[in-house]
C-alpha positions as CSV (number, residue, x, y, z in Angstrom):
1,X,0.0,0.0,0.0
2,X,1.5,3.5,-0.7
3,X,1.4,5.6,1.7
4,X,2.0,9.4,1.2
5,X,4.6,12.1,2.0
6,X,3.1,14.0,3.5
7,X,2.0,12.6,6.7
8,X,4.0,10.8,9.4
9,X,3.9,6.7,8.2
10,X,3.3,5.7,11.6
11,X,0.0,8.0,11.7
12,X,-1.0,6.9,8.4
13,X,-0.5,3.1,9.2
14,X,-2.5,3.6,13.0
15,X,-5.9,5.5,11.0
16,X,-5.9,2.2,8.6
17,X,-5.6,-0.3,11.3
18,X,-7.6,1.5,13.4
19,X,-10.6,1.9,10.4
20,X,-10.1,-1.8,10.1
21,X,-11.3,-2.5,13.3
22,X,-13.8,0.0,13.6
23,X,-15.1,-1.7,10.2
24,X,-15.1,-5.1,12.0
25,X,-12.0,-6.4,9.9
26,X,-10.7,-6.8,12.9
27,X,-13.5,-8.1,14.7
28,X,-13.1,-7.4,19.7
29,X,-11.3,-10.3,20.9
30,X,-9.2,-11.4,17.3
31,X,-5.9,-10.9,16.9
32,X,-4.3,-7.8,14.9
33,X,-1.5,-7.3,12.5
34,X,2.1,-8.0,14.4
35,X,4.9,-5.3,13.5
36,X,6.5,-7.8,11.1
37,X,3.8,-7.9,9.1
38,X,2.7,-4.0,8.7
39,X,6.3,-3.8,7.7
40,X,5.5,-6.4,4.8
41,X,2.2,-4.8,3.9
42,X,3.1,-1.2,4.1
43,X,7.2,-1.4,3.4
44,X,7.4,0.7,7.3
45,X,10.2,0.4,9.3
46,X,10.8,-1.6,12.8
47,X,10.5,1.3,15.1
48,X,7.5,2.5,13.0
49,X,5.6,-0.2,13.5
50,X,5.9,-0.2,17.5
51,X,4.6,3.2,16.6
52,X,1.9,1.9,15.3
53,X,1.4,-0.6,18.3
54,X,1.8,2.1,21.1
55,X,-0.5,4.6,19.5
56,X,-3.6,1.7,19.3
57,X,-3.0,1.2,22.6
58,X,-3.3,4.2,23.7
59,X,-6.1,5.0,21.8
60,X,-7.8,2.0,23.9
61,X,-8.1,0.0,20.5
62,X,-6.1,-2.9,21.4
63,X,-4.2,-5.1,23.9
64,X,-1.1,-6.5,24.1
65,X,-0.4,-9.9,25.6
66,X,3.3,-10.5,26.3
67,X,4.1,-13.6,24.1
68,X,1.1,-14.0,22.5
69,X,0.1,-10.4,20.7
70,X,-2.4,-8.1,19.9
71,X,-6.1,-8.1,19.8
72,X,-8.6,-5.9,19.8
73,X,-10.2,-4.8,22.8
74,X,-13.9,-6.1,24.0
75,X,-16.6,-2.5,24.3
């Protein structure tokens, strides 16, 4: 996916994730996206992809389960 210039990646990649789960891609409970694979789908670095991670989180999106991953909090 390209993403534009004009806007930081990491922002960029947190508004799609995040309209994928407000969307129900990404249904409460199911497991999202690691950072390896946003860096495969959107070419983003490492560091921009824990970005991506930290921002959902604080935006009370998802969860993070040492060991196991992601998901998508329960409202």
């Amino acid at each position: 996916m390209e993403l534009s210039p004009n806007r930081p990646k990491w922002r960029q990649v947190a508004d799609i994730v995040s309209e994928r789960i407000r969307a129900g891609v990404y249904p409460p409970g199911t497991r999202v996206p690691s950072v390896i694979q946003l860096q495969a789908e959107f070419g983003i670095a490492t560091a921009t992809g824990q970005k991506v991670m930290r921002a959902l989180r604080e935006e009370g999106l998802i969860e993070t389960v040492s060991g196991m991953g992601s998901f998508v909090v329960e409202k």
